[in-house]
N, C-alpha and C positions, 0 to 999 in steps of 0.2 A: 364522511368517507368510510366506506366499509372495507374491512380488512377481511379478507376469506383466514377462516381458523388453521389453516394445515398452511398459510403461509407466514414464517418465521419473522420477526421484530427484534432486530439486537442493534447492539451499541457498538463501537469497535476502541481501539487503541494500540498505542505499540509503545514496547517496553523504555525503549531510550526518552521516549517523550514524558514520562509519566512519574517513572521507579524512581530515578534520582541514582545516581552512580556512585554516590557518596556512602550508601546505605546498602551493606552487605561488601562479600567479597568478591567484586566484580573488577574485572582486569579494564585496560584501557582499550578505548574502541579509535577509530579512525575518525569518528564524530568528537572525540575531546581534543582531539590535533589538530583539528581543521578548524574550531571551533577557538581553538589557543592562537592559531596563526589569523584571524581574525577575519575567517569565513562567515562568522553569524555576527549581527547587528551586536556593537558592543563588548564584542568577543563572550557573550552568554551561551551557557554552553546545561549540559544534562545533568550537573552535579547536582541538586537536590531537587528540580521538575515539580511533580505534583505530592513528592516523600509519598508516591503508590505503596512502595518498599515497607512503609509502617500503618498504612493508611487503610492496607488490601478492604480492612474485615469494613469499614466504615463504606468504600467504593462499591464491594461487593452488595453492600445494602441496599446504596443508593442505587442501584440496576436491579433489585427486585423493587426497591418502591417504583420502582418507575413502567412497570409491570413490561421488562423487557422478557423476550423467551430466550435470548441468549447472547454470551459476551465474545467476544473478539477481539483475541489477546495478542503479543507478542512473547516469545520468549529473547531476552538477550544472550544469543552467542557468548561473549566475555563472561557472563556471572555460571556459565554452567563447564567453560573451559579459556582461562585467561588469556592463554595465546593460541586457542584455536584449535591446537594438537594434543595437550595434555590428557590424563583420566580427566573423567567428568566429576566437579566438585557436589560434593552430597549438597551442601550449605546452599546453591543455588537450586538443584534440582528439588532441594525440599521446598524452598519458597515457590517454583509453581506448583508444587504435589497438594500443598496444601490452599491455594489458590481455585488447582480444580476440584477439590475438594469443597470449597466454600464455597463455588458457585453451582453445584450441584445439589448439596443441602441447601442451596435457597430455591431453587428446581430452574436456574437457569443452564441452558448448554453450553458448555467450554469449547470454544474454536479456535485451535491453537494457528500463528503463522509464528515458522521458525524464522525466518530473517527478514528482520524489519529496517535491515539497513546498518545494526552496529557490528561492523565488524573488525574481528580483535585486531588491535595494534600491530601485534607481532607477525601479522598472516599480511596487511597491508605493507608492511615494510617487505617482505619478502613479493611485493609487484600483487597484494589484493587480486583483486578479478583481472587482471593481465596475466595472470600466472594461472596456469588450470590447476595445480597443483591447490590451490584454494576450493575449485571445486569437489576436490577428491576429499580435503577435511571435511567440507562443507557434508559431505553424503554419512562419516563416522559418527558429527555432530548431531545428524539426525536421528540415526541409529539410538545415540546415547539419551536424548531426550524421547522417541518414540518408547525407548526400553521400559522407562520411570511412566510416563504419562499416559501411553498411547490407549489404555483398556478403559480410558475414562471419557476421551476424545471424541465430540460429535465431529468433528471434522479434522483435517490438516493439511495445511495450505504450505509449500516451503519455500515461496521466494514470494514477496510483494512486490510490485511495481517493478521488475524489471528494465523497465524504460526509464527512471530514474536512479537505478542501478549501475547503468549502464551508461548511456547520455549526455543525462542531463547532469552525470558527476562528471564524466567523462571527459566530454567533448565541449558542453556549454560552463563546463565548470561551476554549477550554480551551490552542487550538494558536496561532501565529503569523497573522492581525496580532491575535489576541486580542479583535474584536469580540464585542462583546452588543445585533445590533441584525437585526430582522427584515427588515429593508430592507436591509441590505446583504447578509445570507443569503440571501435571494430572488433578488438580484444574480447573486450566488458561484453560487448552489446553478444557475442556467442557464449563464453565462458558463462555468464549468468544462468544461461537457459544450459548447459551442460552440467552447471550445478544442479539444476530443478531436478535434469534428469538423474543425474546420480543419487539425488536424495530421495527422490522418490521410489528407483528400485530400491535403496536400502528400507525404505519404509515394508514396501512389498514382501520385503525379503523375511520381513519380521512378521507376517500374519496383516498388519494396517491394512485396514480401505479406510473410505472416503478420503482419499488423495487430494488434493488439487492443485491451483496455483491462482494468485492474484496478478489479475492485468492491468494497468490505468489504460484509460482509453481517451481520447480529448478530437471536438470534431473540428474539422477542419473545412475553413469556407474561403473559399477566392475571393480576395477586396472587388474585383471586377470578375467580366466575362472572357478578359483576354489572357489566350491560349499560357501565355508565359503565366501569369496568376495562377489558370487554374494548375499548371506544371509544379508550383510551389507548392501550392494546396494540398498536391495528391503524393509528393516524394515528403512531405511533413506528414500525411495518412501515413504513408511506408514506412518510416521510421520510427511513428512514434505505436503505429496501430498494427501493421499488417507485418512487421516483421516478427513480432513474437506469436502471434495467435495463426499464423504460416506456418512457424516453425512447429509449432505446439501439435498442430492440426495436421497439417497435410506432408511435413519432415523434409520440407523448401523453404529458402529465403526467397521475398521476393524480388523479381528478378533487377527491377527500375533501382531495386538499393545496392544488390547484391554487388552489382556493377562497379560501384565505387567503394563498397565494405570490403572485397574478397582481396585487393592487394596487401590487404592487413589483418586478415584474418588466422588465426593459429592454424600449423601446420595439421595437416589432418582432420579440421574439424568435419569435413563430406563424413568419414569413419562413424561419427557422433551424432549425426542425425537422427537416425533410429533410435538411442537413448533419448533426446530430446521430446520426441515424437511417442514415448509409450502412452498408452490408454490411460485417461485419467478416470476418479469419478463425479467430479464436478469440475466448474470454475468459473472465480470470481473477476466479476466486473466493479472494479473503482470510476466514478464519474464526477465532475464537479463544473466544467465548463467546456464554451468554443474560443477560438481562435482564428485570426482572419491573419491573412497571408495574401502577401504580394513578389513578383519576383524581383529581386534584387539587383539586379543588372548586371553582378561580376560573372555570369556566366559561371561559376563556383560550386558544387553539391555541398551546401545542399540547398544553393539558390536562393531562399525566402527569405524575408523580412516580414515579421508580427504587425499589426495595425491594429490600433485600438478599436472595437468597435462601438456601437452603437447602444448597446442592450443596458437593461442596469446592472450593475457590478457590484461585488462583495468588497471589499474594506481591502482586498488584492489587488483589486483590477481584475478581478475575473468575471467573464458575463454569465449571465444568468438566462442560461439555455436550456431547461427542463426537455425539450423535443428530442435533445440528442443521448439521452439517456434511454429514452423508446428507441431510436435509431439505431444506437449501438446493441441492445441486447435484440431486436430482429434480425439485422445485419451477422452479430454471430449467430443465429440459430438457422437462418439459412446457410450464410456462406460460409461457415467453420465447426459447428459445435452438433447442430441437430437433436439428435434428445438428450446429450447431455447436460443434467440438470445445472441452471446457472443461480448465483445468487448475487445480490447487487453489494458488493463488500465495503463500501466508502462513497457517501454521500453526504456533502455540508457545506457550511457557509461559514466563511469569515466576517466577522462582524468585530469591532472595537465595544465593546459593552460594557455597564458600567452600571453596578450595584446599586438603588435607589430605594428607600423604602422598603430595605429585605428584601428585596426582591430583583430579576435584571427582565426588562422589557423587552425581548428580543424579536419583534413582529415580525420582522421583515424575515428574519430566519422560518419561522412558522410557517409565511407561503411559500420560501423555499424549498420545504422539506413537504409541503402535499402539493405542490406542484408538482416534485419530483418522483414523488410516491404514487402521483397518479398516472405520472408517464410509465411508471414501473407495471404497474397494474393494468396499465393498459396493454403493454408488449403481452404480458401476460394471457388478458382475453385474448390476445390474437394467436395464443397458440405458444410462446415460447416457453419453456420448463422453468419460468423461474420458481427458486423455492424458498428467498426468501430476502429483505432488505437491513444491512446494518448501518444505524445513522456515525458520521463521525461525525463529531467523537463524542463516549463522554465527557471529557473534563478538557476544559482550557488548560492549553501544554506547554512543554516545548515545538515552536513552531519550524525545525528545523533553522537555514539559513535567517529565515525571520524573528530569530528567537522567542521572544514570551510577547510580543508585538500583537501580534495576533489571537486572534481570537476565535474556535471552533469549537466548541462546549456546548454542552445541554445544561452544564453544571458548571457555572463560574468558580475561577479557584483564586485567592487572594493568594502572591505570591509570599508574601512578610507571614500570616499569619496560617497559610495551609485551610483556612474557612472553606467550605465548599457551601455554593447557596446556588441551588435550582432555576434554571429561568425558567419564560414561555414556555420557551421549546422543549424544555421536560416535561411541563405540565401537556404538552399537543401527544408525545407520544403516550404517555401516562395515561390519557383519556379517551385511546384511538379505539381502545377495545374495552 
């Protein structure tokens, strides 16, 4: 596989999964509460993760041995302001100062996303993303970390995954604060992207470019041909796909969702569209599977029922669909994005793997990641601006809900002893160039 040189090779990760919350002065997020009331497998939760926290300079290594050109970090909200609102604490903003420091002297590129998801206790109790008044911290937040880091910054991304921001905590209850309520979804599902936008002018406001924002994307296929299926199929596109990169792009929800979003949507948000909708200068595509849907029969929005499909699957149940990773970044470069430049931000596999001989055998992962690579490369030739791919992750994490269960690393990590031992799949990117 050839890699064209002027296209980027990084690694990614996010702060709650990694750092260890135990380590440093970091306030409490809505991920240790949910995580205490026994949202994650065994109530395991981010107290000491992969000890990033002590670990940095060793982590930092292992992504230039890996001959990555650049890392993809989070910062955690709590460690740089406890509850959200406070001054920003020097003791946190020093640990990333010297962070993108060290991956700079090893000549890798620092790509900061400000929220990965933890956010402070104190701002979740006063109604989190149902409350816009979160958004409006969220925009100071950025401020205060753009202030310290941003002259260092190959990029910056301010919200991840929105659609698990929003959603999948929300409505399907699966993430942190674990609701199951369409009102408060509806809430999430606008306030998050009125965050982006407020954070993003505050970035502007300060001098920053390369802006952007991180999307998950997941495709969605009809079990059958009949009309009701493919109905599922397309209002689970709308939800999980077309209403942020709408919003982002053209300053509309669309309308198949809108329909049953807008009874519970905050007052005034029409006002906020145009923030939502400012020009960015890239953005990122997160990819990892499909999903097959059937209609459910309650007549109900949002209709579908999941089906296992057919394909082979990661160690989640997820299939392994390399096509829809092309699919998705043509589809945004025609129908939403056009030259602005895309990069592929989260790409992997889950695997159970398991240290032998020094070493972890991870094959199946290896054709995962140039099957994927080569879909990527392929959207590529045909025209789209990508500019660059980061694999996740590197190190076996905290797997959210699934706690340490799982397994997505290039770099196995013993959880007793903190060992970090390389697999395959380090050695596939390590040798791509």
């Amino acid at each position: 596989m050839k890699i064209p040189q002027d296209f980027v090779l990084g690694v990614a990760t996010a702060a709650y999964q990694i750092e260890g919350t135990r380590f440093g002065d970091v306030g409490p997020s809505h991920w240790d509460s949910f995580a205490a009331q026994g949202g994650t497998i065994g109530r395991q939760n981010g107290d000491v993760a992969c000890a990033h926290y002590e670990k940095w300079l060793e982590d930092l290594d292992l992504i230039a041995h890996g001959n990555f050109d650049a890392y993809r970090f989070s910062v955690a909200w709590p460690r740089i302001q406890r509850d959200g609102r406070e001054a920003p604490r020097a003791e946190g903003l020093d640990f990333y100062d010297q962070l993108v420091d060290g991956a700079l002297a090893r000549g890798i590129e620092p790509h900061c996303t400000l929220y990965h998801w933890d956010l402070p206790q104190a701002l979740a109790d006063k109604g989190g993303w149902e409350n816009q008044d979160t958004a409006k911290y969220f925009a100071d937040y950025c401020a205060h970390v753009s202030d310290r880091l941003g002259d260092r910054l190959a990029s910056v991304a301010t919200v991840n995954e929105p659609w698990c921001v929003a959603w999948l905590s929300h409505f399907l209850g699966h993430h942190a604060p674990g609701k199951r309520d369409l009102s408060a979804a509806a809430k999430a599902m606008h306030n998050i992207l009125y965050a982006h936008g407020l954070g993003a002018a505050a970035l502007r406001d300060l001098g920053r470019k390369d802006i952007g924002i991180v999307l998950n994307m997941e495709y969605a296929a009809p079990a059958t041909d009949r009309e009701a299926d493919r109905h599922a199929a397309a209002i689970f596109d709308g939800i999980y796909n077309r209403w942020f990169i709408e919003a982002l792009t053209k300053g509309a929800y669309p309308s198949d969702i809108l329909e049953h979003l807008e009874p519970h949507m905050p007052v005034g948000w029409q006002d906020q569209m145009q923030t939502i909708a400012q020009p960015l200068d890239w953005m990122g595509l997160n990819y990892y599977t499909r999903s097959i849907h059937a209609d459910d029969g309650t007549g109900i929005f949002p209709f579908g029922q999941t089906q296992i499909g057919p394909l082979p699957k990661t160690s989640m149940g997820w299939e392994v669909y390399p096509e829809g990773l092309q699919y998705f970044l043509e589809r945004m470069h025609r129908d939403y994005t056009g030259n602005l430049p895309l990069y592929v931000t989260e790409n992997g596999m889950a695997l159970h793997d398991k240290v032998a001989d020094g070493g972890v055998d991870d094959a199946q992962r290896v054709g995962y990641f140039r099957d994927h690579l080569a879909a990527a490369l392929a959207a590529r030739d045909a025209g789209v601006p990508l500019k660059g791919y980061f694999a996740w992750s590197l190190l076996d994490n905290f797997e959210w809900a699934f706690g340490y269960s799982e397994r997505f690393g290039l770099v196995h990590v013993d959880y007793d002893t903190q060992t970090r031992t390389p697999k395959e799949s380090f050695r596939f990117f390590q040798n791509l160039r």
